[in-house]
C-alpha positions in Angstrom: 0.0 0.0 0.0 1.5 3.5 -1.1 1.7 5.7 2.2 1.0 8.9 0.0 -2.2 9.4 -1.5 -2.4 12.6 -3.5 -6.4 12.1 -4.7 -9.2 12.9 -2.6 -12.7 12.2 -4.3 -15.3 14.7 -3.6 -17.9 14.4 -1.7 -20.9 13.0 -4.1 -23.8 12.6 -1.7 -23.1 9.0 -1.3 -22.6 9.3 2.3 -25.7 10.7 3.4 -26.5 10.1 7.0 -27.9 12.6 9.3 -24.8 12.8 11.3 -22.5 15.3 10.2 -19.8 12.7 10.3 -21.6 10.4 7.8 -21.7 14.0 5.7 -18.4 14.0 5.6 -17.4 11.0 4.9 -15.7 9.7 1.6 -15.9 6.8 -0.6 -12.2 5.0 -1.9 -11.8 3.9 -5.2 -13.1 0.3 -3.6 -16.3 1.8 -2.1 -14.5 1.7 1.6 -15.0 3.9 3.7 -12.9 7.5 4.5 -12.5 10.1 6.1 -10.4 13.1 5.7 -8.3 14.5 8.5 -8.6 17.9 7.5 -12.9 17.6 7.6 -12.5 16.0 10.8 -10.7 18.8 12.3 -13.1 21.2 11.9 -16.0 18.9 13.3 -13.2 18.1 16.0 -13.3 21.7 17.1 -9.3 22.2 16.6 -8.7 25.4 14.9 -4.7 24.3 14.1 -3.7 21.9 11.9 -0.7 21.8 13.9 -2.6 20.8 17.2 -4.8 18.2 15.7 -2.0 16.3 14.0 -0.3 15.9 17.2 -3.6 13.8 17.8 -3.1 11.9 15.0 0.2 10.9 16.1 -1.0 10.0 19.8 -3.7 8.1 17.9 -1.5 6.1 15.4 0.9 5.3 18.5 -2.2 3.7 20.0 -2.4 1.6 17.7 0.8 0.6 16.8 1.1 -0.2 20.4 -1.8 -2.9 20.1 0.3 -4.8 17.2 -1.3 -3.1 14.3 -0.2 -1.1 11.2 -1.3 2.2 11.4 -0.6 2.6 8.0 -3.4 0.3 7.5 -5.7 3.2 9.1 -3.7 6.5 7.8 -2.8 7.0 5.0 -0.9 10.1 4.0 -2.7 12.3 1.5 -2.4 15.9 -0.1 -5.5 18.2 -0.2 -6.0 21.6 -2.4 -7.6 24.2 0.2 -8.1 28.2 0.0 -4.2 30.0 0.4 -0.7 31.0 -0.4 0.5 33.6 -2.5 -2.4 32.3 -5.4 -5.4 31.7 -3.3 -4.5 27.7 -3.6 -2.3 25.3 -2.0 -1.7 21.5 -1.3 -1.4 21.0 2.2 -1.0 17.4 4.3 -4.2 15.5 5.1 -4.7 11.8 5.6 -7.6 9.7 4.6 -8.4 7.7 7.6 -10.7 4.2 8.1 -13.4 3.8 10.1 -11.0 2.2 12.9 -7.9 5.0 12.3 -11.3 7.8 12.9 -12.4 6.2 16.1 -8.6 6.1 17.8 -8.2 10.1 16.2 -11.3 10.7 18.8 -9.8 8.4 21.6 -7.1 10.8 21.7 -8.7 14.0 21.6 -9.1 16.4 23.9 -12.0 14.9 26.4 -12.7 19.0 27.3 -14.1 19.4 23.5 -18.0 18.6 23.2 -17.3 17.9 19.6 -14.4 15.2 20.3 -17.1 13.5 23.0 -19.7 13.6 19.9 -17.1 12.4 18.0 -16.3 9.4 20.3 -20.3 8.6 20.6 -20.4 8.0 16.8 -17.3 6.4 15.6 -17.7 3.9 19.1 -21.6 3.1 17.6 -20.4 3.1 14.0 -17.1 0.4 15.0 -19.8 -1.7 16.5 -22.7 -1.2 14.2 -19.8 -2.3 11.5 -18.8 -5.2 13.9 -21.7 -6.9 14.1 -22.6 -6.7 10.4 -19.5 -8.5 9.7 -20.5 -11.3 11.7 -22.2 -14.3 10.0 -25.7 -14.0 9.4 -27.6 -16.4 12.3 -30.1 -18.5 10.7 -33.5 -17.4 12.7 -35.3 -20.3 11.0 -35.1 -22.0 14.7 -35.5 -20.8 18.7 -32.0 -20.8 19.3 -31.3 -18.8 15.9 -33.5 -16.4 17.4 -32.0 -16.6 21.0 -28.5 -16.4 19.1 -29.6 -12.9 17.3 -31.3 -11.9 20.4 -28.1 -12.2 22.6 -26.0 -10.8 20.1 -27.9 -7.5 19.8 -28.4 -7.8 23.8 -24.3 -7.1 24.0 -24.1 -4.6 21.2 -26.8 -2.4 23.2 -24.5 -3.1 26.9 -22.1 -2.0 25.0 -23.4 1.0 23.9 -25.0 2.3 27.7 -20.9 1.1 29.2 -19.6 3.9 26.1 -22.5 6.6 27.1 -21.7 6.1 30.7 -18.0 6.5 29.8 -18.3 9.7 27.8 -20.7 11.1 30.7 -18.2 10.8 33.0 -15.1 12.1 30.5 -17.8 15.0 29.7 -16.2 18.4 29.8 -16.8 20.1 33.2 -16.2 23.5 33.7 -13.0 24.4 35.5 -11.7 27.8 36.9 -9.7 28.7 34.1 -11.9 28.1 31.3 -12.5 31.5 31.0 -8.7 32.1 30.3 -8.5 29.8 27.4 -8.0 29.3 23.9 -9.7 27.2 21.9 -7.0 24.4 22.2 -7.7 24.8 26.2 -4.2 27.0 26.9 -3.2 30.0 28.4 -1.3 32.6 27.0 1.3 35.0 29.7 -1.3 37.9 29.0 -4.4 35.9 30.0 -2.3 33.9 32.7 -1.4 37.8 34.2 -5.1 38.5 34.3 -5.8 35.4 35.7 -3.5 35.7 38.6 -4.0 39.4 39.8 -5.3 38.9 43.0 -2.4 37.0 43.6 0.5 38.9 42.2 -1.5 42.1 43.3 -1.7 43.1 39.4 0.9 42.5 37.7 0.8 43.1 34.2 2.0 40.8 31.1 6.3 42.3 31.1 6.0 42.1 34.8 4.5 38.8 35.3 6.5 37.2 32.6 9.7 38.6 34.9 8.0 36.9 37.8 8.3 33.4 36.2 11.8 34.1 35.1 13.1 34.1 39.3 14.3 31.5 40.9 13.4 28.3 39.6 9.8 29.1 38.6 11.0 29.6 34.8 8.7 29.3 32.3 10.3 31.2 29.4 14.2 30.8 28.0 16.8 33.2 29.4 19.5 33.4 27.1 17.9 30.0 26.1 18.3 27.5 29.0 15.8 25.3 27.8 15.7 22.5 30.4 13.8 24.9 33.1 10.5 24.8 30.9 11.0 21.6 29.0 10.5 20.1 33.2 7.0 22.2 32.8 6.0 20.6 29.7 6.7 17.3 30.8 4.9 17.8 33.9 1.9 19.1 31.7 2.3 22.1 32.7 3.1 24.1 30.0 3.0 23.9 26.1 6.0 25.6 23.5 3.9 26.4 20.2 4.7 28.2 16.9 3.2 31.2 16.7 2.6 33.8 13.7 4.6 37.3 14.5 4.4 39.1 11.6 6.2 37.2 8.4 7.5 34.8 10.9 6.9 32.1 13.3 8.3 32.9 17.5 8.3 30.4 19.9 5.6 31.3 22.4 4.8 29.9 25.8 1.5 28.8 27.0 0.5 27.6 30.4 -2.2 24.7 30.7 -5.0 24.8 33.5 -2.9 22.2 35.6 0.4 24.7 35.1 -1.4 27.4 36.1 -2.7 25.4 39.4 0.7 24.7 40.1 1.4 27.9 39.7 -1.0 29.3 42.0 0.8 26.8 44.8 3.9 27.5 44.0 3.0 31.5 44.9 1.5 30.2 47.8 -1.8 31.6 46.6 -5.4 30.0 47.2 -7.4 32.6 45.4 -10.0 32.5 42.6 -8.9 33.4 39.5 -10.3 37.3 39.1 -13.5 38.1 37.7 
């Protein structure tokens, strides 16, 4: 199998469906099932292409880890979308299975209502899939019958153990919600805001020379980068790419957790402010 697919059919109606995942789904040259990265992304509620291919990854390590090939499940692909200098460009997508779509939402963020719809329909649609692969059960006697009944009995546990699940995972709201993004992190100026009845109002350049002292270091001095690389591996901090201009900057972010320990770490036990 070629790991670089550089088609992608349109959509021609043929999915239908009410969901708007069976809208977007595709049709290979086989009449399998598809779906693009790039369509799930949006539905996924990431706004970065950068952000939601670090899903991928995490999801394609899940299943490598469980002895399969995850190029069975993603397989690379270009796609022609609005931008560039001449309004058009190819840009990296993958065209992912059924199987490959369901691990994507596994590994999303759990705080996204559109991942936890995600992860409802691609769970039903695995098992939906599942059981029609299964040999038909001849109902032409009682235990046919009790064999179809059981069968359909498990599917439906199933289903109320995966709605119980994504209950549970549901995104609560937590204190700093109102301080993040859309990919859930918090940049210095918000963090500052965040933490002014603590600091007693520091603003963004004196905040940001707060975390520089003593071993509290979120941002490179004279880049030392181990000091925040022990954040980010703690989860309490993300380094992303930003725009600035014509160029791209590194830029620090905190995540809710880094900005808990934070709070400790001042010796703080307020409320973020209003």
């Amino acid at each position: 199998m070629s790991e670089l697919d550089t088609t992608l059919p349109p959509d021609d109606g043929t999915s239908g469906g009410s969901s708007p995942f069976d809208r977007i789904m595709l049709l290979d040259h086989k009449g399998e099932e598809r779906w693009s990265a790039r369509d799930l992304q949006q539905l996924m509620g990431y706004e970065r292409w950068e952000r939601f291919d670090d899903v991928i990854q995490r999801a394609k390590q899940a299943i490598a880890a469980s002895g399969l090939d995850p190029l069975d499940h993603f397989r690379g692909a270009m796609r022609l979308m609005p931008g560039g200098r001449w309004g058009k460009q190819n840009v990296a997508d993958y065209r992912l299975t059924r199987f490959g779509a369901y691990h994507v939402a596994l590994a999303g963020d759990g705080r996204k209502p559109e991942v936890a719809a995600a992860k409802t329909y691609f769970a039903v649609q695995t098992r939906e899939a599942e059981v029609a692969q299964q040999q038909a059960t001849d109902v032409s006697s009682p235990e046919g019958v009790l064999a179809l009944a059981e069968r359909y009995l498990e599917a439906a546990r199933e289903l109320v153990t995966t709605k119980k699940q994504l209950a549970i995972a549901a995104p609560k709201a937590g204190r700093w919600d109102a301080f993040c993004n859309s990919d859930g992190l918090i940049d210095m100026g918000c963090a500052a805001k965040a933490l002014r009845n603590i600091t007693g109002g520091l603003g963004r350049n004196q905040f940001m020379a707060l975390l520089r002292r003593e071993d509290i270091r979120f941002l490179q001095v004279q880049n030392p980068r181990l000091p925040y690389e022990n954040h980010v591996k703690a989860g309490r901090a993300e380094v992303k790419l930003v725009e600035a201009g014509y160029r791209h900057v590194e830029q620090t972010f905190f995540t809710p957790k880094g900005l808990d320990w934070l709070v400790t770490k001042l010796g703080g036990e307020a409320l973020p402010a209003a």
